[in-house]
PyMOL Python script that loads the backbone (N, CA, C, O; Angstrom):
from pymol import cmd

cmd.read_pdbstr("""\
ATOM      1  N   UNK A   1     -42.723 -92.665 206.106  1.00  0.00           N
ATOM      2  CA  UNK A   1     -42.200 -91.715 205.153  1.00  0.00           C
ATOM      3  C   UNK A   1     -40.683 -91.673 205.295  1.00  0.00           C
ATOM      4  O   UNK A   1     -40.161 -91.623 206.409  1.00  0.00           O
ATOM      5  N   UNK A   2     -39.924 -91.696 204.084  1.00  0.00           N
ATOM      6  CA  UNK A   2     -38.694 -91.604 204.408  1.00  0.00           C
ATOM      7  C   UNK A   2     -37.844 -90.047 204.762  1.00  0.00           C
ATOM      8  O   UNK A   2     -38.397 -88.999 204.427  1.00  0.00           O
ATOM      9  N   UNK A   3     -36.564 -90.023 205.412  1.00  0.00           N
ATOM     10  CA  UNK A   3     -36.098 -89.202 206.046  1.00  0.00           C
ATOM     11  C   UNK A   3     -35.544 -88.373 204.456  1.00  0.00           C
ATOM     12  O   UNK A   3     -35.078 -88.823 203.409  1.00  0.00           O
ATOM     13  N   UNK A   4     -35.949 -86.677 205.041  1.00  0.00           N
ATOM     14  CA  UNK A   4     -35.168 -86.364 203.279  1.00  0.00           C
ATOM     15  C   UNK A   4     -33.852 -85.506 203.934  1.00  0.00           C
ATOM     16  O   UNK A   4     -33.972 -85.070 205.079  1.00  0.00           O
ATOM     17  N   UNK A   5     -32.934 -85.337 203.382  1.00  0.00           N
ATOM     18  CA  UNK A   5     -31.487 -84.632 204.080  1.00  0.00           C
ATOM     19  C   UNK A   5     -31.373 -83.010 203.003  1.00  0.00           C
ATOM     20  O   UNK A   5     -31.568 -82.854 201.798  1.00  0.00           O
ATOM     21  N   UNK A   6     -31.168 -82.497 203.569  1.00  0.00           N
ATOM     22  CA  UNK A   6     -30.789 -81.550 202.731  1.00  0.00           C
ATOM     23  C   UNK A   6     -29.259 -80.883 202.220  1.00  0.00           C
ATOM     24  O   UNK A   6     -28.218 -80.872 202.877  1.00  0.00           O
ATOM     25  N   UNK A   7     -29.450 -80.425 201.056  1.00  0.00           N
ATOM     26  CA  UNK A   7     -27.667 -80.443 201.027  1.00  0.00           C
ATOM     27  C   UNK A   7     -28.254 -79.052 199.861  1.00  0.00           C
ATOM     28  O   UNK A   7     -29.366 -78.760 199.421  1.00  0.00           O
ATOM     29  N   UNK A   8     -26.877 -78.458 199.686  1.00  0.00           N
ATOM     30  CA  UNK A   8     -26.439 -77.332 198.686  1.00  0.00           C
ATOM     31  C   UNK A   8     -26.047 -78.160 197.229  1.00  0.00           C
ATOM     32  O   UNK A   8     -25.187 -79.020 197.038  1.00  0.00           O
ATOM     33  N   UNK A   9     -27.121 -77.488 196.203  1.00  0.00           N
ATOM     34  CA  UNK A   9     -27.037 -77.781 194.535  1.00  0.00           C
ATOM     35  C   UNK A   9     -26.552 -76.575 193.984  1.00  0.00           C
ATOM     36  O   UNK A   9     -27.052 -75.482 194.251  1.00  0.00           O
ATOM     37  N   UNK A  10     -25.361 -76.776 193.040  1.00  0.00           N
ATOM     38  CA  UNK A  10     -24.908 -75.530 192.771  1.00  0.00           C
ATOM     39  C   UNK A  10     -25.586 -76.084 190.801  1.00  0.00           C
ATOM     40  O   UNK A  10     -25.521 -77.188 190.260  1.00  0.00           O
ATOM     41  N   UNK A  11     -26.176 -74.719 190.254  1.00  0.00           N
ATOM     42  CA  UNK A  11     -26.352 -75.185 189.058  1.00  0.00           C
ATOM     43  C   UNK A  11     -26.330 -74.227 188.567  1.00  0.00           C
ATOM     44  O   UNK A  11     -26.279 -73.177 189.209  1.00  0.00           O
ATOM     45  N   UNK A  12     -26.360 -74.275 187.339  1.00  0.00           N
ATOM     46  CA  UNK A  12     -26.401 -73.339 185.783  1.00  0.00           C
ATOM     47  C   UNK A  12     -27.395 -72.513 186.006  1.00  0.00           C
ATOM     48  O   UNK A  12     -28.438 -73.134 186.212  1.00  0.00           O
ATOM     49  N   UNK A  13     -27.558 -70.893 186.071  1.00  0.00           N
ATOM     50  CA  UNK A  13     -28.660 -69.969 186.040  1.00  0.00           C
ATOM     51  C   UNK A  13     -29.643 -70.031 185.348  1.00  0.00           C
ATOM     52  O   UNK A  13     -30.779 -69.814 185.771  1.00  0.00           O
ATOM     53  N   UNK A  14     -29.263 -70.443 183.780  1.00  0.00           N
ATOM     54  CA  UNK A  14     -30.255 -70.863 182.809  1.00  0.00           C
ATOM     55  C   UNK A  14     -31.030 -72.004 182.833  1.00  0.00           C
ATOM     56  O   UNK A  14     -32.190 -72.237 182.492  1.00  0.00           O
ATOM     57  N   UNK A  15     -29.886 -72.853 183.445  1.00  0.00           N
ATOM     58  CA  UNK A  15     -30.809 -74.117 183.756  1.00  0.00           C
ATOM     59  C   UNK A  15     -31.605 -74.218 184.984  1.00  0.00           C
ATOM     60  O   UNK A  15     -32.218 -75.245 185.278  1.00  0.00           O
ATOM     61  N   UNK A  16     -31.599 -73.142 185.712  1.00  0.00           N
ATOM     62  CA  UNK A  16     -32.162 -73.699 187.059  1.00  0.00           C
ATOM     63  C   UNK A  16     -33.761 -72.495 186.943  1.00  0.00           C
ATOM     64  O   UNK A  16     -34.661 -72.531 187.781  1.00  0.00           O
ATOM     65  N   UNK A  17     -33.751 -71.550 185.737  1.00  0.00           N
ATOM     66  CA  UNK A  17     -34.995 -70.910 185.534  1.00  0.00           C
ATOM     67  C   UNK A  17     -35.873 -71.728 184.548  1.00  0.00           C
ATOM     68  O   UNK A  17     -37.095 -71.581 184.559  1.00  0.00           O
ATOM     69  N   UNK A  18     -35.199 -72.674 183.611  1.00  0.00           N
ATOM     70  CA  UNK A  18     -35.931 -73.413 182.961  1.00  0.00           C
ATOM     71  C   UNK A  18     -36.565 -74.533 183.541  1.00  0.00           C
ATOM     72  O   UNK A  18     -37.592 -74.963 183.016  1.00  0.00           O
ATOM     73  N   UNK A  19     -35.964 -75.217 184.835  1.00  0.00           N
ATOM     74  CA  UNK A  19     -36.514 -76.202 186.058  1.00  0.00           C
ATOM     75  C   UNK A  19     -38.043 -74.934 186.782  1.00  0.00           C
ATOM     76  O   UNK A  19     -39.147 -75.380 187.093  1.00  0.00           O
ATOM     77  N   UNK A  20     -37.773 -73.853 186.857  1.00  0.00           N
ATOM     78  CA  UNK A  20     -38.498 -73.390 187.907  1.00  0.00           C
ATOM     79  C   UNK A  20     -39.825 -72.960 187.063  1.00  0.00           C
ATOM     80  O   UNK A  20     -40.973 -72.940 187.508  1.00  0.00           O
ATOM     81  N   UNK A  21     -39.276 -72.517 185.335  1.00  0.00           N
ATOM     82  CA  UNK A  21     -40.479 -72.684 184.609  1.00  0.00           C
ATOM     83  C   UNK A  21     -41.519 -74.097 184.484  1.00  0.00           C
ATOM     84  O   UNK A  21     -42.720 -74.297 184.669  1.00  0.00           O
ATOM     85  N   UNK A  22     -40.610 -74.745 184.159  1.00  0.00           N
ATOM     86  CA  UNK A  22     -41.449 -76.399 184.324  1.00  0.00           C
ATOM     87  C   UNK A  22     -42.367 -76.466 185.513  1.00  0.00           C
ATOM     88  O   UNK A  22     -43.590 -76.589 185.581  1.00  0.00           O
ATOM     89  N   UNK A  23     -41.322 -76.337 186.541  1.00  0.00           N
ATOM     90  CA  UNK A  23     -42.436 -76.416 188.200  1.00  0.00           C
ATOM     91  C   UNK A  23     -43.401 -75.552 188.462  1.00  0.00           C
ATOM     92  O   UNK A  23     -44.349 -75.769 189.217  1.00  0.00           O
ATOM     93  N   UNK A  24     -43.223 -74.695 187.941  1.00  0.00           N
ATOM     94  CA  UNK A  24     -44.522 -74.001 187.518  1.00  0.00           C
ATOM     95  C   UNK A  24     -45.544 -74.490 186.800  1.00  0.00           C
ATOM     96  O   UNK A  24     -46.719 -74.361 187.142  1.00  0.00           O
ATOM     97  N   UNK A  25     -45.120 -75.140 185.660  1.00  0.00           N
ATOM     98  CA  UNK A  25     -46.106 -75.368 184.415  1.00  0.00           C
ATOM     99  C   UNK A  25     -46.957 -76.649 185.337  1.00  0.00           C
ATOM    100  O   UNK A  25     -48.176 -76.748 185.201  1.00  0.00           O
ATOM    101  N   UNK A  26     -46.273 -77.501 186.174  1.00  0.00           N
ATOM    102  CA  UNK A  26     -46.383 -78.728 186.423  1.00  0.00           C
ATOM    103  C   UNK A  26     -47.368 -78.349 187.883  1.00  0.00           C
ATOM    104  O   UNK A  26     -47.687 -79.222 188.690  1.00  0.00           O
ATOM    105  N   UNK A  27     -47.711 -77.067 188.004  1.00  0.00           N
ATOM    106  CA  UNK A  27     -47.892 -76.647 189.899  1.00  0.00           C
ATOM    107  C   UNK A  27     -47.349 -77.388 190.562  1.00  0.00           C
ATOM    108  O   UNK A  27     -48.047 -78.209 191.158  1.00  0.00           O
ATOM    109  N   UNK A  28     -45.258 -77.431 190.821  1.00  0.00           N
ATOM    110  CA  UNK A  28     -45.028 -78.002 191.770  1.00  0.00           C
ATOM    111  C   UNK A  28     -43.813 -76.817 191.998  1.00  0.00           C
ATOM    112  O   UNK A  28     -43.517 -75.911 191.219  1.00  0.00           O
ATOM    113  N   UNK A  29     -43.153 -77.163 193.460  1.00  0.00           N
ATOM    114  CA  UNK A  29     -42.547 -76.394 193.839  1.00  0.00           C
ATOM    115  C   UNK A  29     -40.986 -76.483 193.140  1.00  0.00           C
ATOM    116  O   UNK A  29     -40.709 -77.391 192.356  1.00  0.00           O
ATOM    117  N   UNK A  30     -40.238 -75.676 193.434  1.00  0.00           N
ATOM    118  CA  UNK A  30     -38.731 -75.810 192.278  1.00  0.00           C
ATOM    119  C   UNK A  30     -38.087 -77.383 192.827  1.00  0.00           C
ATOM    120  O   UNK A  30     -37.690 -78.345 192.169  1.00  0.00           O
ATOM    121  N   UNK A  31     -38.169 -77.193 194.102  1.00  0.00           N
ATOM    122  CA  UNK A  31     -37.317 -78.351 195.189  1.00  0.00           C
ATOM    123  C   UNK A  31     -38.595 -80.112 194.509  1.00  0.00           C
ATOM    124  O   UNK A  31     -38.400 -81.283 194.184  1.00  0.00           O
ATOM    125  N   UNK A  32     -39.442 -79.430 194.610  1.00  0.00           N
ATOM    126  CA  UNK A  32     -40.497 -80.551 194.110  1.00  0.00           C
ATOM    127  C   UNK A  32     -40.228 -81.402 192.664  1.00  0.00           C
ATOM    128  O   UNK A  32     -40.312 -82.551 192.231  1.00  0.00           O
ATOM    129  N   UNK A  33     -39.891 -80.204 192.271  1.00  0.00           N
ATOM    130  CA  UNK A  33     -39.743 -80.447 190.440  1.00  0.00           C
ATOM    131  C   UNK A  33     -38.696 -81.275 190.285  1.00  0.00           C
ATOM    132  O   UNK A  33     -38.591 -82.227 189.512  1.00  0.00           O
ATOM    133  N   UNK A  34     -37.578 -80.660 191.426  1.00  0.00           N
ATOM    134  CA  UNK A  34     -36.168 -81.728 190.777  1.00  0.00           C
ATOM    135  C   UNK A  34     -35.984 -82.515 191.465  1.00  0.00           C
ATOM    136  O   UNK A  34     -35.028 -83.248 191.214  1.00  0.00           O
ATOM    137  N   UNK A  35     -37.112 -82.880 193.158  1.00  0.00           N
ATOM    138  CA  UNK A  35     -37.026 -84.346 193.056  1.00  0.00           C
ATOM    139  C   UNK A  35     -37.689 -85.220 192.113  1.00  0.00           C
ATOM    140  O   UNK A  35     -37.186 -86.297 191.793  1.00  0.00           O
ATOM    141  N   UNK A  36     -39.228 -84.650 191.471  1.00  0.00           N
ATOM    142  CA  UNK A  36     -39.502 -85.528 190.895  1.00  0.00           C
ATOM    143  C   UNK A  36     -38.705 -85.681 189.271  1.00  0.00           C
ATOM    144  O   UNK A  36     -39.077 -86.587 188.524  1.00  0.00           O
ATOM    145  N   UNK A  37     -37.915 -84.989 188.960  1.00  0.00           N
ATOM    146  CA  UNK A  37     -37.257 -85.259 187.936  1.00  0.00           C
ATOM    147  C   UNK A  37     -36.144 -86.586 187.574  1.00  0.00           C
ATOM    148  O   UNK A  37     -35.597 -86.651 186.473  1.00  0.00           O
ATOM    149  N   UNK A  38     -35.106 -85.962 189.892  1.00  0.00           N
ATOM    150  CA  UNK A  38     -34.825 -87.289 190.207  1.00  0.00           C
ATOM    151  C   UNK A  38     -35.279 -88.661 189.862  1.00  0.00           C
ATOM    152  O   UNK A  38     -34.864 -89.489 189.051  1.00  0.00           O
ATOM    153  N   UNK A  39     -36.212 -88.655 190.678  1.00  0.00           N
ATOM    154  CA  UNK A  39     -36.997 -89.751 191.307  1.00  0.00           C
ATOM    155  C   UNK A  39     -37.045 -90.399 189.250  1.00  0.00           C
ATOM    156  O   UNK A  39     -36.551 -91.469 188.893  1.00  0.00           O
ATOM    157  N   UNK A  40     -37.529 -89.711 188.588  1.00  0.00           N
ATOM    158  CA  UNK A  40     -38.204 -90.161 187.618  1.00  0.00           C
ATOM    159  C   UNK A  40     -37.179 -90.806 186.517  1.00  0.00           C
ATOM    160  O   UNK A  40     -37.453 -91.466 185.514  1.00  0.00           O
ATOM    161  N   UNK A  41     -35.554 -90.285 187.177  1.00  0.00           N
ATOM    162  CA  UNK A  41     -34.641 -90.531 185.503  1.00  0.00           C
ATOM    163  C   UNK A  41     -33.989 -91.559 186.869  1.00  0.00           C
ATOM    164  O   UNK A  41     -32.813 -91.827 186.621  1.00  0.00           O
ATOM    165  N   UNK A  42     -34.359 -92.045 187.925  1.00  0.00           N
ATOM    166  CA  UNK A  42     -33.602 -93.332 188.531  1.00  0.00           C
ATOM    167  C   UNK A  42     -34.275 -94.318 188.000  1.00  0.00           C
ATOM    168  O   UNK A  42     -33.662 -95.178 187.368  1.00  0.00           O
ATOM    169  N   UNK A  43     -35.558 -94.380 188.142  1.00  0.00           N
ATOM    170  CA  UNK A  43     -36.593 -95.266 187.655  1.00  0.00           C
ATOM    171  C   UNK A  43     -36.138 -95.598 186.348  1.00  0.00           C
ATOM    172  O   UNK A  43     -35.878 -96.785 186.155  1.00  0.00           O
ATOM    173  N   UNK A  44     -35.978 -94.740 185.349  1.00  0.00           N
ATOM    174  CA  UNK A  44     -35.915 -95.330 183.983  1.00  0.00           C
ATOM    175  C   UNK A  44     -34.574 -96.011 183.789  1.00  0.00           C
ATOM    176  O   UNK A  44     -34.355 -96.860 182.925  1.00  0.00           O
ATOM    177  N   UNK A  45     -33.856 -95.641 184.513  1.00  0.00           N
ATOM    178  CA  UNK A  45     -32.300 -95.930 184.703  1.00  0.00           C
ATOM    179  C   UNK A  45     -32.526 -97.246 185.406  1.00  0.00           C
ATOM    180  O   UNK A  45     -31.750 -98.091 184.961  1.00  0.00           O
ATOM    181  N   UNK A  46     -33.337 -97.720 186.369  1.00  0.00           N
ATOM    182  CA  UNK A  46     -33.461 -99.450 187.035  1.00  0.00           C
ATOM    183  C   UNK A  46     -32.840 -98.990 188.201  1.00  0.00           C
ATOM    184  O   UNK A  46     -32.654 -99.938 188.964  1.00  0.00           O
ATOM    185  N   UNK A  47     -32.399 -97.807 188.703  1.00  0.00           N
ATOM    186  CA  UNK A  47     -31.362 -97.320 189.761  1.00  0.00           C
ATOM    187  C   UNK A  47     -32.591 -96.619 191.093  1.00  0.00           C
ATOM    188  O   UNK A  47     -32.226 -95.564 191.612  1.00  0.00           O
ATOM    189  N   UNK A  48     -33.585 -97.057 191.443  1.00  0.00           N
ATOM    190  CA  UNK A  48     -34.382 -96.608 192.078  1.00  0.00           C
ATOM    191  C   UNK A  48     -33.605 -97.148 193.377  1.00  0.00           C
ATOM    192  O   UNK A  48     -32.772 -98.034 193.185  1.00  0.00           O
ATOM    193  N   UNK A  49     -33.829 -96.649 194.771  1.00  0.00           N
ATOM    194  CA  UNK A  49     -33.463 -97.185 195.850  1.00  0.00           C
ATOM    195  C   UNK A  49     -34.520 -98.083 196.298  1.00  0.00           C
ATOM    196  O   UNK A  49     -35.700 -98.040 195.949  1.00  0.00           O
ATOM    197  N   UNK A  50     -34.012 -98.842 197.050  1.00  0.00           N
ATOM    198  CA  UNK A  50     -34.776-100.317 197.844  1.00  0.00           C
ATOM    199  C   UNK A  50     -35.926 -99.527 198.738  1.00  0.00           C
ATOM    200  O   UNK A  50     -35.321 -98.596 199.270  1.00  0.00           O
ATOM    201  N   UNK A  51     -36.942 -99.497 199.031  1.00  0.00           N
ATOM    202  CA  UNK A  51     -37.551 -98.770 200.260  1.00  0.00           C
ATOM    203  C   UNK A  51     -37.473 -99.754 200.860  1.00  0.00           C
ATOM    204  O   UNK A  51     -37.556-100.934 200.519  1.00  0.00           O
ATOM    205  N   UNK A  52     -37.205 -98.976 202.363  1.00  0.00           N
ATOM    206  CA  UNK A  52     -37.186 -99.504 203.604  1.00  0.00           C
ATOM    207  C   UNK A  52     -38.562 -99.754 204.013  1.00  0.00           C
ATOM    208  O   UNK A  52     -39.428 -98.880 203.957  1.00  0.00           O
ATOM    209  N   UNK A  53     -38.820-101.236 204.525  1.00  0.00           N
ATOM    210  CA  UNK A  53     -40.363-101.326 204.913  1.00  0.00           C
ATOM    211  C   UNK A  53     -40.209-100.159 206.215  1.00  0.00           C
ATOM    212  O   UNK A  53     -39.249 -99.936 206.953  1.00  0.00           O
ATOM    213  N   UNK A  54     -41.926 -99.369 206.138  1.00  0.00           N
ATOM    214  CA  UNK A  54     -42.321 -98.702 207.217  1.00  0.00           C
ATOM    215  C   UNK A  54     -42.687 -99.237 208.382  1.00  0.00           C
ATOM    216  O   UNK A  54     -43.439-100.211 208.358  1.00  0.00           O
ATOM    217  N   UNK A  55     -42.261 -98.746 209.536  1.00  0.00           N
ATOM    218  CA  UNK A  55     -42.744 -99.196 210.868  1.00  0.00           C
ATOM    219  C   UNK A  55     -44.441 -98.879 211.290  1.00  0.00           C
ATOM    220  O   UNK A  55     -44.747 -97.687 211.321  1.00  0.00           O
ATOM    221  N   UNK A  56     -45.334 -99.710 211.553  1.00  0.00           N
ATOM    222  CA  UNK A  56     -46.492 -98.969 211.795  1.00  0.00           C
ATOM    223  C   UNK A  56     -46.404 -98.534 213.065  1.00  0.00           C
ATOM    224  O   UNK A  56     -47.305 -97.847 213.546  1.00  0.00           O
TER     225      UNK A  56
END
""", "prot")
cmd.dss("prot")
cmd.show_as("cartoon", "prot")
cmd.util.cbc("prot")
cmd.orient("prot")
């Protein structure tokens, strides 16, 4: 599993209740929602990161 880091997101009030409505709608958590939002507009973008093979 890869290592996740945490850092401070400063965002728009409106925008960050309309993320927490979605993660709701979606049953995922707010932090959940906007990685997978991440995760999902790198992909379409071709900008996904390399995974590191796992050690067994």
């Amino acid at each position: 599993m890869s290592k996740k880091k945490a850092f401070a997101l400063r965002i728009n009030e409106d925008m960050l209740k309309a993320v927490e409505k979605w993660a709701t709608d979606e049953f995922r958590s707010t932090n959940g929602q906007i990685e997978w939002m991440l995760t999902e507009s790198l992909r379409k973008a071709k900008r996904q990161p390399k995974r590191s093979s796992e050690k067994p």
